[in-house]
MMTF fields as JSON, N, C-alpha, C and O atoms, coordinates in Angstrom:
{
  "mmtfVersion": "1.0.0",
  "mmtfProducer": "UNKNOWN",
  "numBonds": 355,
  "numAtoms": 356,
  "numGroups": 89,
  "numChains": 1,
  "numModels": 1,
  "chainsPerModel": [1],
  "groupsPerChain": [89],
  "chainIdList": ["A"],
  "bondAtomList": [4, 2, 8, 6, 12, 10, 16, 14, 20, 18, 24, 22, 28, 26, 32, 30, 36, 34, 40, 38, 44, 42, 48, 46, 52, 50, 56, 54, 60, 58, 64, 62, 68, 66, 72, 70, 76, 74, 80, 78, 84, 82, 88, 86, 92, 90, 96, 94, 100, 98, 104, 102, 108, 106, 112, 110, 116, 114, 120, 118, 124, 122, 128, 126, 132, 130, 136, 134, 140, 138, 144, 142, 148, 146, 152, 150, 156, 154, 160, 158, 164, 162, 168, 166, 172, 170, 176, 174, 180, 178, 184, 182, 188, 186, 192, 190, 196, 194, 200, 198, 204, 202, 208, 206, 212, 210, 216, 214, 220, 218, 224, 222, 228, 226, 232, 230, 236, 234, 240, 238, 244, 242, 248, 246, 252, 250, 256, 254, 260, 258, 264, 262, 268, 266, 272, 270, 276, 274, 280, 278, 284, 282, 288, 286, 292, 290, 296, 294, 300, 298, 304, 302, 308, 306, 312, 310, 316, 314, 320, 318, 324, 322, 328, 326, 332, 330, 336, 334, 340, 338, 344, 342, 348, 346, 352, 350],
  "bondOrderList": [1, 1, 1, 1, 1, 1, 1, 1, 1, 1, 1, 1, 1, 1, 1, 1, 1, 1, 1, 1, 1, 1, 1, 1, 1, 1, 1, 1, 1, 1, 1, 1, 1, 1, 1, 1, 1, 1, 1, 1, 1, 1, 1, 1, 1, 1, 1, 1, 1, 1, 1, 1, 1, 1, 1, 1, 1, 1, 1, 1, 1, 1, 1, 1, 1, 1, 1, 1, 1, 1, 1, 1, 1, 1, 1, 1, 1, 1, 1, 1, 1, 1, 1, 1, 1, 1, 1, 1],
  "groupList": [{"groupName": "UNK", "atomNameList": ["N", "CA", "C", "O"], "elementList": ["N", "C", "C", "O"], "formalChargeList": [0, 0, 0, 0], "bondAtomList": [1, 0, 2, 1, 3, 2], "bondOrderList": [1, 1, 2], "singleLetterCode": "X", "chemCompType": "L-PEPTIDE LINKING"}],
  "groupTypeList": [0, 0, 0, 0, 0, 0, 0, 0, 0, 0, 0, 0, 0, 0, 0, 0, 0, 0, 0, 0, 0, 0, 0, 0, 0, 0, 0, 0, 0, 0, 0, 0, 0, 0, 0, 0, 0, 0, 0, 0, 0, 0, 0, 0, 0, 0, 0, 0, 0, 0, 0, 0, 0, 0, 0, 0, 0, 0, 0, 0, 0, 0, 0, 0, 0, 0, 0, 0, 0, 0, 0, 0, 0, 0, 0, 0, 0, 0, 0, 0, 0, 0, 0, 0, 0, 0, 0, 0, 0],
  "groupIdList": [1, 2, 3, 4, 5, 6, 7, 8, 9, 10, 11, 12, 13, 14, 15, 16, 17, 18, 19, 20, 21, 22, 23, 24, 25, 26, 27, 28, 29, 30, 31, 32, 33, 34, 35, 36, 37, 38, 39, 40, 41, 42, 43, 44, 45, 46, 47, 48, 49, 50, 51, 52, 53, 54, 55, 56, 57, 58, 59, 60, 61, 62, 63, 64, 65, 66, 67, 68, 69, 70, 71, 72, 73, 74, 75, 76, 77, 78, 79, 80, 81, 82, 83, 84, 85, 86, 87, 88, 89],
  "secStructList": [7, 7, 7, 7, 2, 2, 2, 2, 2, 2, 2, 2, 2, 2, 2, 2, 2, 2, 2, 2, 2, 6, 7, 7, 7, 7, 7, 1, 1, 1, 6, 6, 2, 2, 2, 2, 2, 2, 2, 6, 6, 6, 6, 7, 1, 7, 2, 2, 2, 2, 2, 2, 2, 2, 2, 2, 2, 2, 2, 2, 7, 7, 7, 7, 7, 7, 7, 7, 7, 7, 7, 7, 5, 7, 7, 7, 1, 1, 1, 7, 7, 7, 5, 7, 1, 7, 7, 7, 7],
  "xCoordList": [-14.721, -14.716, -15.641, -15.54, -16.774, -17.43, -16.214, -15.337, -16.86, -16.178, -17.193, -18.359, -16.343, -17.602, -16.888, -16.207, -17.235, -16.781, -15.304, -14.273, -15.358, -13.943, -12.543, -11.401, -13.112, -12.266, -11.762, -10.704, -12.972, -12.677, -11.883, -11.206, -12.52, -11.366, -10.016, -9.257, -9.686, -8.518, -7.397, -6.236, -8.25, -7.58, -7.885, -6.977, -8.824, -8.713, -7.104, -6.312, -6.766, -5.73, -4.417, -3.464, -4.14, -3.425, -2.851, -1.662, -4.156, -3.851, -3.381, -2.577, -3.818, -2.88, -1.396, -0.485, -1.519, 0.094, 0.839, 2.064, 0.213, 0.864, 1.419, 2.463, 0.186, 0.729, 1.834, 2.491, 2.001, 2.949, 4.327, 5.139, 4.385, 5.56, 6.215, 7.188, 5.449, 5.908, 5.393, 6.1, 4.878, 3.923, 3.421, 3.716, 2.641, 1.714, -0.027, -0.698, -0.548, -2.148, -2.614, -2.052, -3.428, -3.756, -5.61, -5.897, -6.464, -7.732, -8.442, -7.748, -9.884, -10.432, -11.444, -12.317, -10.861, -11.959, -10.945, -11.685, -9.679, -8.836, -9.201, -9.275, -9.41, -9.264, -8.848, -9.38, -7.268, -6.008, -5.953, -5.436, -6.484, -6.017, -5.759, -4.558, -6.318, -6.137, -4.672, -3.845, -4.218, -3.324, -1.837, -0.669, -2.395, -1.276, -0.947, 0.186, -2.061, -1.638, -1.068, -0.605, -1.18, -0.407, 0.961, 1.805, 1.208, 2.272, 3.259, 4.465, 2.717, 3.491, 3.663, 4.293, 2.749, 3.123, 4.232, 4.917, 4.224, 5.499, 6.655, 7.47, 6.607, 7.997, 8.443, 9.457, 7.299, 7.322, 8.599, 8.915, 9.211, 10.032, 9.362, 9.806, 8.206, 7.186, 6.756, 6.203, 6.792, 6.015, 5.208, 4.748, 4.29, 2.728, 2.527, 2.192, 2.567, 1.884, 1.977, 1.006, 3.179, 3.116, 1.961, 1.494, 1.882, 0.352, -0.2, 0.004, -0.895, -1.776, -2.007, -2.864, -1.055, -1.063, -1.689, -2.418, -0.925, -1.703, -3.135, -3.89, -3.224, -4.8, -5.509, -6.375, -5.419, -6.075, -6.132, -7.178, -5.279, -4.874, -6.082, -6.771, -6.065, -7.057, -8.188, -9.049, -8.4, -10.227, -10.869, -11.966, -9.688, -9.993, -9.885, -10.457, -8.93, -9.015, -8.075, -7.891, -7.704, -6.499, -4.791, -4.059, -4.292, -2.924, -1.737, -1.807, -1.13, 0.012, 0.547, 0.224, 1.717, 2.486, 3.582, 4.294, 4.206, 5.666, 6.697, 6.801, 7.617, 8.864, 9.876, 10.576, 10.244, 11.412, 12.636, 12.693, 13.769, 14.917, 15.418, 15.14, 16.527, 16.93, 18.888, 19.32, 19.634, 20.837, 21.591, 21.564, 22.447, 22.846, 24.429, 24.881, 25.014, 26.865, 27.029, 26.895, 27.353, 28.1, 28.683, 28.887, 29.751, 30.746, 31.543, 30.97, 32.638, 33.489, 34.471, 34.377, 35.152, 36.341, 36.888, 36.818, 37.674, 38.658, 38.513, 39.338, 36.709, 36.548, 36.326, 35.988, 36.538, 36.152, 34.209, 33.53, 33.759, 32.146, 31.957, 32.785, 31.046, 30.729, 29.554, 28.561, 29.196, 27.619, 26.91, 27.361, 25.967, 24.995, 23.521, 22.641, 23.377, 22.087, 21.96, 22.843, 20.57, 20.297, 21.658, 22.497, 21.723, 22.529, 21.861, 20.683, 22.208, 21.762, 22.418, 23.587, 21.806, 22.916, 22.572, 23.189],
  "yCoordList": [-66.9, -65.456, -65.08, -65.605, -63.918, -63.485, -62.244, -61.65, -62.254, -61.45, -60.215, -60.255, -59.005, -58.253, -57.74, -58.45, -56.547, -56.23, -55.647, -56.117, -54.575, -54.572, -55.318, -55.002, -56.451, -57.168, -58.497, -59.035, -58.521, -58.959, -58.393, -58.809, -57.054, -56.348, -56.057, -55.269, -56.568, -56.214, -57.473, -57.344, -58.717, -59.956, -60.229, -60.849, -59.94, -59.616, -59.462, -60.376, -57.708, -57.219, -57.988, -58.09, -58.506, -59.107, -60.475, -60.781, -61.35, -62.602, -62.36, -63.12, -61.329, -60.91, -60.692, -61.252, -59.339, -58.921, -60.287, -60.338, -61.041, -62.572, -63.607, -64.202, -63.452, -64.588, -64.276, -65.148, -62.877, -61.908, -62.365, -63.208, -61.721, -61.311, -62.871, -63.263, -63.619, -64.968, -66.173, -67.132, -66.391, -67.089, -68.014, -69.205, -67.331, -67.76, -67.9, -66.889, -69.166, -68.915, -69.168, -70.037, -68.466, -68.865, -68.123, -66.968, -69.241, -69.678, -68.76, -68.069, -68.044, -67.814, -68.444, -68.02, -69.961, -70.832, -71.422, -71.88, -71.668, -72.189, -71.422, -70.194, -72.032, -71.709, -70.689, -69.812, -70.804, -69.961, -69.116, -68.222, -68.705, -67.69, -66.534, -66.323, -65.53, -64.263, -64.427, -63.645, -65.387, -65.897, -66.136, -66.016, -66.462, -67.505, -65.464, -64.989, -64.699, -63.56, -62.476, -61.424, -62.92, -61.448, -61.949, -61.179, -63.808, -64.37, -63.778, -63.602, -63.545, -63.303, -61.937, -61.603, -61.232, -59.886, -59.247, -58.25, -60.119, -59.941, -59.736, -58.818, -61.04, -61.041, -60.634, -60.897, -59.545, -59.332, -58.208, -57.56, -58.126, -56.901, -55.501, -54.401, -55.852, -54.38, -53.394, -53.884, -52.322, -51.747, -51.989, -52.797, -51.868, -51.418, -53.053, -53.027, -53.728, -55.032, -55.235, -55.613, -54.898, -54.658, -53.518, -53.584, -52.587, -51.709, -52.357, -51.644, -53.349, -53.595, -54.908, -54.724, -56.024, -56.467, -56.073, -56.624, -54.78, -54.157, -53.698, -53.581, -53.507, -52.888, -54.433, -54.426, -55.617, -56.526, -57.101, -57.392, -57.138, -57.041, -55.808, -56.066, -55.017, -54.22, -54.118, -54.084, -54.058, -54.956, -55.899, -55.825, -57.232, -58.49, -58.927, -59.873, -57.915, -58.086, -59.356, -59.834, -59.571, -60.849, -60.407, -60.02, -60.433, -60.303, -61.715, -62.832, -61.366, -62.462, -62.028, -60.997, -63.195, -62.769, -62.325, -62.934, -61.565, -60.675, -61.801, -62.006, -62.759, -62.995, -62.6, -62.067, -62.875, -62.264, -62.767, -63.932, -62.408, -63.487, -63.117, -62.085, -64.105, -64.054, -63.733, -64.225, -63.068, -63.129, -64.276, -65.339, -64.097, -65.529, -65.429, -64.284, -66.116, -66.158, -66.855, -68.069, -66.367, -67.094, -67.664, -67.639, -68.867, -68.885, -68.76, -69.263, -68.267, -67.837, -69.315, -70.46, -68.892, -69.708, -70.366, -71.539, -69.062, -69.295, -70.352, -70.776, -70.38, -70.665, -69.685, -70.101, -68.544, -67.678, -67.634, -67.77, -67.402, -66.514, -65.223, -64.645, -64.322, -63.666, -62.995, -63.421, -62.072, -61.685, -61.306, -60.512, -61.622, -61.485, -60.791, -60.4, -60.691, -60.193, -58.732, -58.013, -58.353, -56.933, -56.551, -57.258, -55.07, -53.85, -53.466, -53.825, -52.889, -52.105, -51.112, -51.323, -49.884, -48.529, -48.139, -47.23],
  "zCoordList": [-56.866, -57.005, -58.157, -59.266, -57.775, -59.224, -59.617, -58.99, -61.37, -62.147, -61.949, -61.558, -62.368, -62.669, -64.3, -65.039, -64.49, -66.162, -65.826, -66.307, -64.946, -64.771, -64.664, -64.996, -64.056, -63.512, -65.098, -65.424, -65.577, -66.813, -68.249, -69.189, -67.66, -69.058, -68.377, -68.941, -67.324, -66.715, -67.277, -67.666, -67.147, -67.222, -68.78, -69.332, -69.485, -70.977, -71.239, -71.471, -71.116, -71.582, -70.746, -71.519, -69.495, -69.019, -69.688, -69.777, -70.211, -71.014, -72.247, -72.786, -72.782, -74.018, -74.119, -74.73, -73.024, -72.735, -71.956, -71.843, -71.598, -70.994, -72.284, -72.549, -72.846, -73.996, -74.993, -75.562, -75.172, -76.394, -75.501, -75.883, -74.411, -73.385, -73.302, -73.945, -72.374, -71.658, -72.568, -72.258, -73.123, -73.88, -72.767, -72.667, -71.959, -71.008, -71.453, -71.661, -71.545, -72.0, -70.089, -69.422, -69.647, -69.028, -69.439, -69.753, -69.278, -68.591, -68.316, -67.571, -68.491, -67.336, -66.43, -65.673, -66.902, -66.52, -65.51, -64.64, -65.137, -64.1, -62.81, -62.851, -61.779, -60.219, -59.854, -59.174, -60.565, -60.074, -60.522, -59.853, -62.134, -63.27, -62.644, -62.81, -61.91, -61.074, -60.519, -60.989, -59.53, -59.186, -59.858, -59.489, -60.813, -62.139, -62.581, -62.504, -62.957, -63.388, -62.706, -63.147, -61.5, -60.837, -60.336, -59.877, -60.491, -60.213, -61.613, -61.438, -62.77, -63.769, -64.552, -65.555, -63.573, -63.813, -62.961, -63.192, -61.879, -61.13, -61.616, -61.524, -62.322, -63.52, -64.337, -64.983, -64.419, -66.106, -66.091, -65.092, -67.313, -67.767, -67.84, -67.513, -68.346, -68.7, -67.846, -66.862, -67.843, -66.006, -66.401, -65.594, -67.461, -68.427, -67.949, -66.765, -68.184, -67.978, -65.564, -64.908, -65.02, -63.712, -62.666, -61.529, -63.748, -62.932, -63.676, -64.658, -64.14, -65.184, -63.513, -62.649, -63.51, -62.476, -60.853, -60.029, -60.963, -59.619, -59.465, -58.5, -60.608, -60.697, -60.649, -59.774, -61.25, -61.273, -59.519, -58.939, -59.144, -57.299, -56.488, -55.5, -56.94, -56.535, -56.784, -55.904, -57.853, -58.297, -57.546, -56.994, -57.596, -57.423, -55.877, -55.334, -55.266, -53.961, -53.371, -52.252, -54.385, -54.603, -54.003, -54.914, -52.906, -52.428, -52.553, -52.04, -53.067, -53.068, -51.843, -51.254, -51.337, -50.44, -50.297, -51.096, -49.711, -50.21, -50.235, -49.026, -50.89, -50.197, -50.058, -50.92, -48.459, -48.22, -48.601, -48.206, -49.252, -49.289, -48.438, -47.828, -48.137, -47.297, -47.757, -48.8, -47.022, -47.533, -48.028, -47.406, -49.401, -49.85, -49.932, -49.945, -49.97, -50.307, -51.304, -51.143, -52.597, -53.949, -53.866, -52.653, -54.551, -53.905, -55.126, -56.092, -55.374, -56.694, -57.128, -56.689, -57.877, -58.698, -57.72, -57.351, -57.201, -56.268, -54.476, -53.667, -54.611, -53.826, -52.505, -51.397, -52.787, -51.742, -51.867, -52.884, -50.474, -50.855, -50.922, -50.218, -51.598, -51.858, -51.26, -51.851, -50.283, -50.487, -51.343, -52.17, -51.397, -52.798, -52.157, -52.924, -50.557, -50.558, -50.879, -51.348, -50.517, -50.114, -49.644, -49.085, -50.041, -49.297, -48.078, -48.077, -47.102, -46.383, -45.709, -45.385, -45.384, -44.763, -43.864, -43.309]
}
């Protein structure tokens, strides 16, 4: 993938807010780095660092893939299960 300037001051401010937040260094010399960063803006607590993510997705033209979970059952103390997925109405 080429960089252009945008796309660099995007992942500039991203590796920063990465390394403070998660203490994530990532690269802009790794393969993945685009990748590695929108995998961890995902996560992030921050919205400000999550559109920061999206915009780098949109520059870069870079899509992750949605996952879906799937419904799960806890199972408690007592031994009973629990649903734990999505709601739905």
């Amino acid at each position: 993938m080429e960089f252009n300037k945008a796309i660099l001051d995007c992942m500039r401010e991203l590796r920063r807010r990465l390394r403070e937040e998660q203490a994530l260094d990532i690269q802009f010399q790794q393969t993945d780095a685009v990748t590695l960063m929108l995998r961890a803006c995902e996560a992030s607590a921050h919205e400000s660092t999550r559109e920061l993510g999206q915009r780098l997705s949109e520059l870069s033209g870079v899509r992750l893939p949605r996952l879906v979970q799937e419904p799960s059952f806890l199972p408690t103390a007592s031994g009973e299960r629990h649903y734990s997925g999505p709601l739905r109405g």
